[in-house]
VOZANU-374782 format. One record per atom (N, C-alpha, C): residue in one letter; z, x, y. Coordinates in steps of 0.05 Angstrom, whole numbers, plus 5000, padded with zeros to 4 digits. Layout:
% residues N
AZXY ...
***
This chain:
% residues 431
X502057004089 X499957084070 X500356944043 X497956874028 X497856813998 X500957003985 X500856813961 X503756973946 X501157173926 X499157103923 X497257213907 X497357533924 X496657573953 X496057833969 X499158023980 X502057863970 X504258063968 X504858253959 X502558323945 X503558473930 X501358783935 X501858953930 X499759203946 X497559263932 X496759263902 X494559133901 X492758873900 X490658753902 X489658433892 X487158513891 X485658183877 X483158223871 X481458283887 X478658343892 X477058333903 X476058093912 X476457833904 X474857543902 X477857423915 X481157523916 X481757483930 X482457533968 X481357673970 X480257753996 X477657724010 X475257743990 X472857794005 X471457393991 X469357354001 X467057233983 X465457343980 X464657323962 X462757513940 X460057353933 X457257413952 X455857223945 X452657433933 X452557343913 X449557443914 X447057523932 X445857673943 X443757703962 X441057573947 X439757383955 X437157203962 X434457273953 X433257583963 X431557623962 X430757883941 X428557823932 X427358053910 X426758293934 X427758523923 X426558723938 X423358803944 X421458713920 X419058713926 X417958493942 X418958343956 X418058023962 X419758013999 X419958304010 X421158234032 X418058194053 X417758014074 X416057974091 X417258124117 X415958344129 X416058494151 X416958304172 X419258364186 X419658224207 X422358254223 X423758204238 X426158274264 X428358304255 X429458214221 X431558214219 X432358404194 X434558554189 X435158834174 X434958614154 X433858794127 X433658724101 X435058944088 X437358914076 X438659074063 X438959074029 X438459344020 X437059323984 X440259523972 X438859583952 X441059833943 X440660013945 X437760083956 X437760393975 X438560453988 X438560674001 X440160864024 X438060684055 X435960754058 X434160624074 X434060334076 X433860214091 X433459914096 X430459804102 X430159614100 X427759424105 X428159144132 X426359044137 X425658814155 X425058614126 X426658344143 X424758094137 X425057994161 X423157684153 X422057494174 X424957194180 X426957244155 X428757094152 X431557264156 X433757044169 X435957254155 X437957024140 X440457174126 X441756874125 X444356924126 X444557274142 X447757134157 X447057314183 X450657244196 X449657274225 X453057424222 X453957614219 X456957724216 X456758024212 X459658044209 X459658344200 X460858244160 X459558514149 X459658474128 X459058664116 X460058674081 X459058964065 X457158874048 X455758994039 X453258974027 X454159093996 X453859033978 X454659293948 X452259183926 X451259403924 X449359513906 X450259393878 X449059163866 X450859163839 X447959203813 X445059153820 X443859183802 X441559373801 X441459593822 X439759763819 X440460013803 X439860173775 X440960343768 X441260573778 X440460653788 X439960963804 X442260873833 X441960703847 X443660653868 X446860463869 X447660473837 X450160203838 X452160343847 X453760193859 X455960153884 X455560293903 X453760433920 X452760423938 X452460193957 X454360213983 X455460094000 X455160084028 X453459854032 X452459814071 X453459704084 X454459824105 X456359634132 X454859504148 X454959124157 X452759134181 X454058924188 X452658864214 X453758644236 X451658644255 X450658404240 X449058134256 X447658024238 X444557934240 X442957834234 X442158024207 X443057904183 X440458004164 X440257924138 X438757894118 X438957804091 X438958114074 X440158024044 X440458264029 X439358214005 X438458383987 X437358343958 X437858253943 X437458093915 X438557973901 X440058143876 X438558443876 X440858653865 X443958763874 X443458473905 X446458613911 X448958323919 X450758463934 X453158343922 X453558273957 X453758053976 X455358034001 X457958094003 X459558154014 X462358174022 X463158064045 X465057844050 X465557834082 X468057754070 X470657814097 X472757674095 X473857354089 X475357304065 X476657094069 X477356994094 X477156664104 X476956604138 X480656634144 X481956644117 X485556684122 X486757014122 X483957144129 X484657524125 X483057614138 X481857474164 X478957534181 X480457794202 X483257714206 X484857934224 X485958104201 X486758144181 X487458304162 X485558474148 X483258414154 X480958694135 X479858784162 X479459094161 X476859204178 X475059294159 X472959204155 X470759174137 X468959514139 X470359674161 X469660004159 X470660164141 X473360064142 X475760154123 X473860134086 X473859834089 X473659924061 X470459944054 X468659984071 X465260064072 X465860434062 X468260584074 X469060844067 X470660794047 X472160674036 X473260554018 X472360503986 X470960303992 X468260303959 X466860563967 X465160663979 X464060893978 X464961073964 X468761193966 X469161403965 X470061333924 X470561023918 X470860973899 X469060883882 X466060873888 X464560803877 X463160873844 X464161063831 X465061203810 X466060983792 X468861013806 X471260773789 X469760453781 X468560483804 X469260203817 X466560123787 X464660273786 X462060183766 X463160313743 X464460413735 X465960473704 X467160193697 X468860113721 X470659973714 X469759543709 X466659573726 X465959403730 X463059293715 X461959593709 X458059503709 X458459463672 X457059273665 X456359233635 X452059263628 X451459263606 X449459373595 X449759583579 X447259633570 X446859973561 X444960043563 X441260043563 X439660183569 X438960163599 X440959863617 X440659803649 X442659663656 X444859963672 X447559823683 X447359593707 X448559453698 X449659263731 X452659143733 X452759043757 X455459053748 X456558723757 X456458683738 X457758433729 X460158283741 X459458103761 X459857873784 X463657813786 X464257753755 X466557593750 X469057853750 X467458173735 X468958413727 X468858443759 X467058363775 X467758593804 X469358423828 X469558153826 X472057973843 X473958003824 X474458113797 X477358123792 X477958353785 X476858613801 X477658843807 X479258973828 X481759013824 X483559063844 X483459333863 X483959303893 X484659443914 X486559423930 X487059513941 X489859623962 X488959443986 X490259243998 X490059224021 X493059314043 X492559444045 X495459664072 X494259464095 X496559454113 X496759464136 X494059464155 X493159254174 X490859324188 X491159494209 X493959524209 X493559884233 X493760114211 X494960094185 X494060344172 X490360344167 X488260114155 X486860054165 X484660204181 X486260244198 X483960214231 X485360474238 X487560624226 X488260874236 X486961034210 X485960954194 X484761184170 X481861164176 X480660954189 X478060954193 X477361134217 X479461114237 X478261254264 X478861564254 X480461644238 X480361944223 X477961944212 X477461814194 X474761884182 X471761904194 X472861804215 X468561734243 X470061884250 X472162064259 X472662334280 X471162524265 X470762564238 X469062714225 X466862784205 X466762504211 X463862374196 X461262584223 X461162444240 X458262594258 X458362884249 X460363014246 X460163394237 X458963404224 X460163224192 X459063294166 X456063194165 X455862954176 X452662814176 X451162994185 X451263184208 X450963384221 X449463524204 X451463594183 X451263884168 X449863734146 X449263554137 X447963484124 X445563494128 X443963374150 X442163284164 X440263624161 X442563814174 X441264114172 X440064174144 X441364214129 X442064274091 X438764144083 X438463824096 X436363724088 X433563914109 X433163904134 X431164124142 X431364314128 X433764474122 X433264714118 X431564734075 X432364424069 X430564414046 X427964394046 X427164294061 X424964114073 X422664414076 X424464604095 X422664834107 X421864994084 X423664994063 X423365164037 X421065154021 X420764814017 X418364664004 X416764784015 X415664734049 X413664774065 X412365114052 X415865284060 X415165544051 X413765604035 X414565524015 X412865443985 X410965453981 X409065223991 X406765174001 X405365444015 X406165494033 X405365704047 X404865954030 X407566064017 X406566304003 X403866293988 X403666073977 X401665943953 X399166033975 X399765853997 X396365874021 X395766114015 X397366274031 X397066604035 X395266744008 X397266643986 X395966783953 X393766713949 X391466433947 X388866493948 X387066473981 X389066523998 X386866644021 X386166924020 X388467123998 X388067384005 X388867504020 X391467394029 X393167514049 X395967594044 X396067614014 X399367574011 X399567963999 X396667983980 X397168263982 X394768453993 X395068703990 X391668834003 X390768763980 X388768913988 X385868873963 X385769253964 X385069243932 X383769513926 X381169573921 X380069673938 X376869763933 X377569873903 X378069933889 X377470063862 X378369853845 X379369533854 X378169443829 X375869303827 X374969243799 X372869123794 X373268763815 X370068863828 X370268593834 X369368313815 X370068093833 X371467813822 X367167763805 X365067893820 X362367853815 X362167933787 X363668153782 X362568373752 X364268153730 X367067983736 X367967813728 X367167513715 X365667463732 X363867243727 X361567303694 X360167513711 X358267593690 X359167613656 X362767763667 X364067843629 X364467453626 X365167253638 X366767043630 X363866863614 X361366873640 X358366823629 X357666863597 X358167113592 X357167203562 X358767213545 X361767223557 X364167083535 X362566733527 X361866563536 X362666403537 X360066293521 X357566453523 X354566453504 X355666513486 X357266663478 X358666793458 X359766543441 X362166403456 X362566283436 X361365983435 X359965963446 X356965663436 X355065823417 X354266013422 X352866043392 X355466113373 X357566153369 X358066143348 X359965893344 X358865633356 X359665423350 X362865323359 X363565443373 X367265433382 X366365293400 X364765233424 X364765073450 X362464973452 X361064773460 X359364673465 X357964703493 X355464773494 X354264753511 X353564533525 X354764653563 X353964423585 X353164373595 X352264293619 X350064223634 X351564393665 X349964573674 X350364743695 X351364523723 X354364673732 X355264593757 X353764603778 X354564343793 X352864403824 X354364653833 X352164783851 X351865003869 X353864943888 X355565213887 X357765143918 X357165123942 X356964893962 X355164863989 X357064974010 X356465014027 X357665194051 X359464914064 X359164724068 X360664514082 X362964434056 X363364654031 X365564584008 X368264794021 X366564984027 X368165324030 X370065274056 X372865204048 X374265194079 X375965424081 X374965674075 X375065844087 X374766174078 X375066374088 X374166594075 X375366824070 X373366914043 X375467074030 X374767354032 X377367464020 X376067824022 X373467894007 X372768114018 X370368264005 X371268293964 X370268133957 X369968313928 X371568013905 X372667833933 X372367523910 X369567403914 X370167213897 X368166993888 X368566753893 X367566563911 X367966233899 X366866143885 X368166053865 X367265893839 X368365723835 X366765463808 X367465263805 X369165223783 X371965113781 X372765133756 X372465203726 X369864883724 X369564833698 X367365113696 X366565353708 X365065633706 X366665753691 X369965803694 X371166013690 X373165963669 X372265653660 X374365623640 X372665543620 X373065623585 X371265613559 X371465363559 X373665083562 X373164893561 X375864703581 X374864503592 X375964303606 X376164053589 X378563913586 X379363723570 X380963623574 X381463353566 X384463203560 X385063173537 X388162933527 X388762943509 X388062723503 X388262573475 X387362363457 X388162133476 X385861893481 X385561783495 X386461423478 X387661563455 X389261313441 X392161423431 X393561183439 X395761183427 X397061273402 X397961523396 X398361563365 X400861373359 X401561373329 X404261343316 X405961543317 X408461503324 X411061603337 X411861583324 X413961763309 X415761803286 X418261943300 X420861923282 X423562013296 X423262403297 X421762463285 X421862783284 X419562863279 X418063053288 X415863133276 X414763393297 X412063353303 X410763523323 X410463473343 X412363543370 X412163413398 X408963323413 X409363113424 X407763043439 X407662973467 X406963103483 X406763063510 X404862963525 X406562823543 X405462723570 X405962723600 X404862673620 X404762723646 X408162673652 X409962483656 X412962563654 X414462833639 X412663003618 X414763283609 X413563473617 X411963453647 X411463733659 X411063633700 X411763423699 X412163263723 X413463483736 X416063563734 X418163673753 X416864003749 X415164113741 X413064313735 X413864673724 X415064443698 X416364583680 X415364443645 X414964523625 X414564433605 X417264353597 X417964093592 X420664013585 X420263873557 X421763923533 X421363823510 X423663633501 X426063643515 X428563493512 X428563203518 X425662983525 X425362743528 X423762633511 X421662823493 X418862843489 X418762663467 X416862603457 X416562433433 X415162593417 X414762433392 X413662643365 X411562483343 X409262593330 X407962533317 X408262673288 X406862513275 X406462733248 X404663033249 X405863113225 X404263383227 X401063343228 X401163123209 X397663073201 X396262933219 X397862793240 X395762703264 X395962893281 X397963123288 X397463273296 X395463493296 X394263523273 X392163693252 X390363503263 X390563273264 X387463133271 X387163113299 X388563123321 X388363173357 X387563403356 X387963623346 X387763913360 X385764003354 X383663783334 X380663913329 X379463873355 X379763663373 X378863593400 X379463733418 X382963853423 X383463843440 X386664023426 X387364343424 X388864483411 X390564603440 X391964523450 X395064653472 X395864923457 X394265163474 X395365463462 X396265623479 X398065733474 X399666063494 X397266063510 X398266093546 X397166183556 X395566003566 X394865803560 X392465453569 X393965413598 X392765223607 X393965163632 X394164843630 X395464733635 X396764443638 X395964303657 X394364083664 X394464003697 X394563693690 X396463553698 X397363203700 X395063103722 X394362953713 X392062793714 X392062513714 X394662313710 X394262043702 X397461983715 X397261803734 X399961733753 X400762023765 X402362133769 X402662403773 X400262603767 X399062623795 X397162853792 X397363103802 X394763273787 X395263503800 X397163713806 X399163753783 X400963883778 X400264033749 X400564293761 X399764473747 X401764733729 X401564743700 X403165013688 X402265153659 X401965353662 X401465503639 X403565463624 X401965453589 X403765503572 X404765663569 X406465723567 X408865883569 X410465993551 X409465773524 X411065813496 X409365693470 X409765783447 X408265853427 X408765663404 X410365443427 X410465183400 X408365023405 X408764983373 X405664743371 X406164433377 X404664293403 X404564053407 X402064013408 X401763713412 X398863553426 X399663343453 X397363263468 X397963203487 X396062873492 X397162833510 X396462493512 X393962563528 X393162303537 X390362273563 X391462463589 X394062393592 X394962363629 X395062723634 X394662903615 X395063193607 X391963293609 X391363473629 X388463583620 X389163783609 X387364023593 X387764193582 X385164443590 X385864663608 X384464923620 X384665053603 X383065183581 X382365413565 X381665633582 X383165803584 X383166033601 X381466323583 X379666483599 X379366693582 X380066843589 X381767003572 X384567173585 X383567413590 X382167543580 X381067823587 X380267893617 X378867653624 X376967553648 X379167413672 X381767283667 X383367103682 X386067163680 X387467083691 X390367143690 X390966833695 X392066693674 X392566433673 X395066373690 X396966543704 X398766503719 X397766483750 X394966563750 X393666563779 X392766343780 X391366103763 X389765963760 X392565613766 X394865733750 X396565653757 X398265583797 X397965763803 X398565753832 X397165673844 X393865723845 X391665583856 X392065343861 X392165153836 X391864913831 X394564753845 X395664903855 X398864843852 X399464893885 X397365043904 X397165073920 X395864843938 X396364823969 X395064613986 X392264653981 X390464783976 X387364833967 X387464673944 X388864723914 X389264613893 X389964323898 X392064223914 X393163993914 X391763683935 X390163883950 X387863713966 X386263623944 X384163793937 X382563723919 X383563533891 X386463533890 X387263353873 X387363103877 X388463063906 X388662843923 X386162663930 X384562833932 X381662733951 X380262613919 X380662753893 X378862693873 X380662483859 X383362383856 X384462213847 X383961963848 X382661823831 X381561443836 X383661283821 X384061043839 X385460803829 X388060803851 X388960553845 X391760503869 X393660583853 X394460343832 X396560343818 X396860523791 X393960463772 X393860723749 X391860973767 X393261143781 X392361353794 X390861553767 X388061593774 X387161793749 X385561963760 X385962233747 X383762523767 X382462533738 X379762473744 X377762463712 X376562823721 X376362803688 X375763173675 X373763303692 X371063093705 X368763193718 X369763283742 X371463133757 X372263243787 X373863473787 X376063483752 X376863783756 X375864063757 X373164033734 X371464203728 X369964263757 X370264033774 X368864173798 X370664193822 X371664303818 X374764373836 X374064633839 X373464753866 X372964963873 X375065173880 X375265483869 X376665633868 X376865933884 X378665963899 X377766273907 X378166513886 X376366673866 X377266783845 X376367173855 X379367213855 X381167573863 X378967723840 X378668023844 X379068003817 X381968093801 X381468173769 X383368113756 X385268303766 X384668593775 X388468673771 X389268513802 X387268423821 X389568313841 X390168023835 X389367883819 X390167653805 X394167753799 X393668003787 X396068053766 X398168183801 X397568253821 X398368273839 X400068013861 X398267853855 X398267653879 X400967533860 X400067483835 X402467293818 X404567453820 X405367733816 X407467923816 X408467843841 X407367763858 X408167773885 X409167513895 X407767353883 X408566983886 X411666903877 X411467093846 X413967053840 X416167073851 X415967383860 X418167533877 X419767263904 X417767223911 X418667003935 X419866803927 X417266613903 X419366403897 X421966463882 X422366743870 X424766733867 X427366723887 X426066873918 X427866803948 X428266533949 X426866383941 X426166043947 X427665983938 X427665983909 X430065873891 X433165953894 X433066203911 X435866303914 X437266183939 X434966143967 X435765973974 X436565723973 X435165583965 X435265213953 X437765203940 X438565433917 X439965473903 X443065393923 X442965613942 X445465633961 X446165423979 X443765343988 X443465074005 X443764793992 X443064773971 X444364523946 X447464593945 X448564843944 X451964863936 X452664803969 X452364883983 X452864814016 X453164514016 X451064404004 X450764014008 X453263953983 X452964043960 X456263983949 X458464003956 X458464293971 X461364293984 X461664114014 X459164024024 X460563834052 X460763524035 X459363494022 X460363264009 X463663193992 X464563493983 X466463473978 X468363463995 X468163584016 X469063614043 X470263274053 X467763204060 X467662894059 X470162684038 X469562734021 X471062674005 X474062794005 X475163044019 X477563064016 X478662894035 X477162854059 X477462784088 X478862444087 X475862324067 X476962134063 X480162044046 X480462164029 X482362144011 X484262224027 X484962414051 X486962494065 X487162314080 X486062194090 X485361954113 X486961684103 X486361644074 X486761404061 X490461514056 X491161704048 X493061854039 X495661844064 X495561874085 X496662004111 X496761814128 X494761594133 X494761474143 X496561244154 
***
């Protein structure tokens, strides 16, 4: 052997070649041979340009770096990533499984010790062939790897479950939501006022405030047609059309303000995406353009939120009593609270009834946009109010089961991963 590889650690560039991968990940052509990126998933192309066994390493995607693919035969790899094959004087001295579990389990180190940037890590060609590893023995080798595939299928196993059993939760999700405006999640009480007597108070609320100049008068919704109604509700709701039951339907300022380091938050379709109001990314305007958005268009306790522009159709009540303004990609539901329970209007929208209609009314490929007219006519099943305040009492209750599960089932997927990880390290350790 090299006097360079005597010694128990050496470089990376002295062992492997280290070649850049070829192709842009957007630019692969469908076709017979594995296309390998820095994702977990792989792709086809129509080319390949090797024919071996070999490691693959992730060096320029940020979300995926040192992330590590084993393969053997035919395939080309991305130009965010890094080839690996044996030096042709160490072709009997590496098993290329060994250290595919190997970078994996060090993949941490390995991009601390290697990736340069700052607003977009990668990891830098010259830092990662003169980064040192252990080459042991190719029967220590090939005796730490066959420990580790003795218990790799379990844990993948248990992984594989962890993911259904997330999967079913979502679905769940969904479902409770179905149930809540089919009218099935709680009874109905003949003694409350029905969803009809409801309409009438939200009607003369709403004359109410056009003559006294707060809302402007609209031009009356189409009539709900029987081939809209997919399906039916208890005695004593209503189907109605959104823009009926809300004082006003809107977005936010449809130009760009000035951004300042501190001021009065401003939001957009990314700080309620994960469908929560999040203020810890947000950007900020002045007080006084703020004073000039909210004559159009004022975000108050209790409004309802619905993303509208790239991310649609995600829906949340305000929740809190600080003052922002909001961009285009943000619609804004003026709820009348006497008449609505803005936490109901919330789930609706948020429900497969809600989330169709989001889908079906959304135009464009790439700038995806749900315009204000198709929300306003987004058809609703409307309880009346105390089973509004029922159904949500009740929605909660569950998704709080939801969350307790997901909750337990996320620590389950930490602990087999850690699992994983002792296995390996014992493997590498013992071996």
């Amino acid at each position: 052997m090299d006097s360079k590889l005597d010694s128990k650690f050496f470089k990376i560039g002295d062992v492997f070649n280290v070649e850049k991968g070829l192709v842009q990940s957007s630019k692969n052509v469908e076709g017979q041979f594995d296309f390998i990126t820095a994702s977990a998933e792989w792709k086809t192309h129509n080319e390949y340009s090797h024919d071996c066994e070999a490691l693959v390493f992730a060096a320029g995607a940020a979300g995926s770096l040192g992330r590590t693919h084993y393969v053997n035969g035919k395939f080309i790899a991305s130009d965010l990533c890094f080839v690996l094959t044996p030096k042709d004087k160490l072709i009997d001295k590496v098993d290329l499984k060994f250290y595919f579990y190997y970078f994996n389990l060090n993949k941490d180190t390995i991009v601390k010790s290697t990736a340069t940037g700052t607003s977009k890590l990668a990891i830098n060609m010259r830092n990662f062939i003169n980064y040192c590893i252990p080459l042991p023995s190719i029967e220590y080798q090939k005796l730490a790897r066959e420990k580790i595939e003795e218990v790799e299928p379990r844990i993948n196993e248990l992984n594989l479950i962890f993911e259904k059993n997330l999967d079913y939760i979502t679905r769940l999700r969904q479902s409770i939501l179905q149930e809540a405006v089919q009218g099935k999640l709680v009874p109905q009480d003949p003694n409350d006022e029905p969803a009809s007597v409801l309409l009438e108070k939200i009607k003369e609320e709403k004359e109410r405030l056009i003559k006294e100049g707060i809302i402007k008068k609209e031009k009356p919704l189409p009539p709900i047609s029987e081939n809209e109604i997919p399906y039916e509700i208890p005695e004593g709701w209503e189907w109605v059309r959104l823009g009926e039951i809300c004082s006003l339907i809107t977005d936010g300022t449809h130009s760009t303000p000035n951004y300042v380091s501190k001021g009065v938050p401003f939001l957009s379709v990314k700080d309620i995406s994960n469908g929560f109001i999040d203020f810890n990314d947000t950007r900020f305007i002045t007080q006084q353009e703020h004073e000039e958005l909210i004559k159009r268009c004022k975000p108050e306790y209790g409004d309802v939120l619905l993303t509208k522009v790239g991310t649609t159709g995600i829906a949340k009540v305000i929740d809190t009593k600080r003052e922002f303004s909001i961009f285009v990609s943000l619609a804004l539901l003026k709820i009348i609270h006497n008449t609505l329970y803005p936490y109901y209007i919330e789930y609706m929208l948020n429900s497969p009834l809600g989330k169709k209609q989001s889908e079906e009314n959304t135009q464009g490929i790439g700038n995806k946009n749900l315009v204000i007219k198709c929300i306003k006519n987004f058809i609703v099943p409307l309880p009346p109010l105390n089973e509004q305040k029922r159904i949500v009492e009740k929605v909660d209750q569950l998704m709080a089961l939801c969350d307790e599960l997901e909750k337990n089932i996320e620590q389950s997927k930490k602990d087999s991963e850690l699992l994983m990880q002792s296995v390996l390290q014992e493997a590498f350790k013992e071996a």
